[in-house]
N, C-alpha and C positions, 0 to 999 in steps of 0.2 A: 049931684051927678059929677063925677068924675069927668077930667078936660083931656084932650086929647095928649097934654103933655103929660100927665101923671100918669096915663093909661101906658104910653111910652116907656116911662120910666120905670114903672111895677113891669114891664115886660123886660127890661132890661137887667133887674134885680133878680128875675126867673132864671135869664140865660147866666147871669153871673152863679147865679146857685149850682146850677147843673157843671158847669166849668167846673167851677170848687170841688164838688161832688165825682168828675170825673177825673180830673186834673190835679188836684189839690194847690196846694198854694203858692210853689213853688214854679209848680208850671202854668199858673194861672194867665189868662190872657185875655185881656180888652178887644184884641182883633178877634177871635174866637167867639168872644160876647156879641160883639156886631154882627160876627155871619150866623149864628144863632137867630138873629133875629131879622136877618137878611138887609142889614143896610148898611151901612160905607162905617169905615174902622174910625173914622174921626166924627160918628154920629153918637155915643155913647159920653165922649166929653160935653154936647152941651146941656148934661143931668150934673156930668161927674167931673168932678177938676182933677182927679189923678186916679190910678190906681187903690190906693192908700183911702182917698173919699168912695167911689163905690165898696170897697171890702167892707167900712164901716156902715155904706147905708146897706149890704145884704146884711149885716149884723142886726139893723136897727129895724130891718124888714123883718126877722124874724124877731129877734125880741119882742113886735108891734105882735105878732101873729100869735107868739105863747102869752104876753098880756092880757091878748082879748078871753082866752082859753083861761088864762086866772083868774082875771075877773068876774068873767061868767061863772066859776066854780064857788070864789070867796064870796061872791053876793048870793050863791047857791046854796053856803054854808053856814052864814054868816052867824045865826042863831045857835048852830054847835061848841063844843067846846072846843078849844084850840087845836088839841090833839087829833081828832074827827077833824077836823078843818085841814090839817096837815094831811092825813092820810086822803081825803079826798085830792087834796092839790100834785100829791105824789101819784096819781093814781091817772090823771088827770096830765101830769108830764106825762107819763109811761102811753099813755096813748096820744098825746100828740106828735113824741117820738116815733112812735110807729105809724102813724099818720102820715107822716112827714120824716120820712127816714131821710131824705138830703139833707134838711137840717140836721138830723143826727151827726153825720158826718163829717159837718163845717164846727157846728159845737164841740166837740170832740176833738177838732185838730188841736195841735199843741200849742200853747200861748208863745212858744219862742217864735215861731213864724209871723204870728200878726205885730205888727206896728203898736205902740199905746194907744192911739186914739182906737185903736179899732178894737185893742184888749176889753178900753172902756168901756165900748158897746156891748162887748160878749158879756162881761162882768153884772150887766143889769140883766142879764135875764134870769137870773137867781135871788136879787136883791131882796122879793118878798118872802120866797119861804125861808130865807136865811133870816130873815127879822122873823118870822113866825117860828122858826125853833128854838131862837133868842128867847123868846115870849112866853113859848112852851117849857123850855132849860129851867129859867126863870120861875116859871110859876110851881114847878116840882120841887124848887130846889136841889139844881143837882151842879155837882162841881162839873170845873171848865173842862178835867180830863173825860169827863163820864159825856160831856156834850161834844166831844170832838169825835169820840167812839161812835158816839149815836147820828151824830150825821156822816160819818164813814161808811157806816153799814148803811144807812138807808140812803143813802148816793149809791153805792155800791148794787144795791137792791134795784134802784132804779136804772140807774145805766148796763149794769146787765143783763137786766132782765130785756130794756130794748133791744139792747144790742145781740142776746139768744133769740129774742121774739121777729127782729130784723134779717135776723143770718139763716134763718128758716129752722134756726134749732127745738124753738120753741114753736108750738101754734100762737095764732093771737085770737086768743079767743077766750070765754068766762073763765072757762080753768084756770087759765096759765095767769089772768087776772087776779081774778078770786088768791090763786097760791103767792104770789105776791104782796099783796094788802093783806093778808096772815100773816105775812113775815116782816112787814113795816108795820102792820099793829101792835106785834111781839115787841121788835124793837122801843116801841114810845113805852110799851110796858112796863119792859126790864128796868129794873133802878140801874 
C-alpha cells in the first residue's frame, strides 16, 4: 500500500507533467506545479530539492511507466525470436505513446534544454531496445552503416506514426497499427 507521501509525490510528478506538456521547459514552473495541486509553492520542495531534481524524477516517472509496458511485453515475448520480440516492443512504444501523449511531448523535447542528470534519465528509456537491435544487428550480421539506417527508419516509423496518430492525422486504431508493424517488419527484413 502506498503512504500518504508517495501518493503526494506521484501527484506531483502529474502536475509537473502537464506543466511540461503545456509549458515546456523553459517556462516550466514549481509554483504552477503546487497550484495544480492546490497547495502552498514551497510544498513540492519537500519531495524535490530543485527544479533540476523533479524534471529528473518526471523523467524517471515515466521511464518507470514505459518499463513496466516493456516488461510485460518482453516476458510476453520472450520465447520469440529477437526480431518478433523487436516488433512487438515497437509496437508496444507506439501505443503507449498514444496512451499517454504527455509523455510524448516531454520525450521529444530537445535534449539542449534538459540538464545531464535529467538527459540521464531520458536516455534510459530506450536502453533495451537499443540493446535488443544490437542483439538483432548482431545476429544477421549486418554492418554498423546498415544498423544505423535500420534504427533511423524504425524510430522514424515509430515516432511518427505517434506523432500522426496524436495529431489526429491518423486514427488510432488496428489499421493505422496493423500498417505500421508492415513497415517495421519490412524494415528487420531488408538486409
Amino acid at each position: 500500500m502506498r503512504t500518504a507521501n508517495e501518493a503526494n509525490k506521484e501527484k506531483f510528478l502529474k502536475a509537473a507533467v502537464s506543466e511540461l506538456e503545456e509549458h515546456g521547459i523553459a517556462d516550466f514552473s514549481i509554483r504552477r506545479v503546487a497550484k495544480k495541486c492546490g497547495v502552498s509553492c514551497a510544498a513540492p520542495y519537500k519531495h524535490f530539492e530543485s527544479k533540476t531534481d523533479l524534471l529528473a524524477e518526471v523523467m524517471r516517472y515515466i521511464g518507470k511507466k514505459w518499463n513496466d509496458v516493456l516488461t510485460d511485453t518482453v516476458e510476453a515475448h520472450k520465447d520469440e525470436p529477437i526480431r518478433d520480440q523487436l516488433v512487438a516492443i515497437c509496437m508496444a512504444y507506439i501505443a503507449f505513446l498514444c496512451t499517454y501523449p504527455e509523455y510524448q511531448t516531454i520525450l521529444y523535447m530537445s535534449d539542449r534544454v534538459f540538464q545531464p542528470d535529467v538527459l540521464a534519465e531520458k536516455s534510459k528509456v530506450s536502453i533495451t531496445t537499443s540493446e535488443l537491435i544490437s542483439e538483432y544487428c548482431r545476429l544477421i550480421e549486418i554492418d554498423e552503416e546498415t544498423k544505423r539506417r535500420k534504427v533511423f527508419v524504425v524510430r522514424s516509423l515509430l515516432f511518427g506514426g505517434a506523432i500522426m496518430i496524436n495529431s489526429g492525422m491518423l486514427p488510432f486504431d488496428g489499421g493505422t497499427m496493423d500498417m505500421i508493424k508492415a513497415n517495421i517488419i519490412r524494415e528487420f527484413d531488408i538486409a
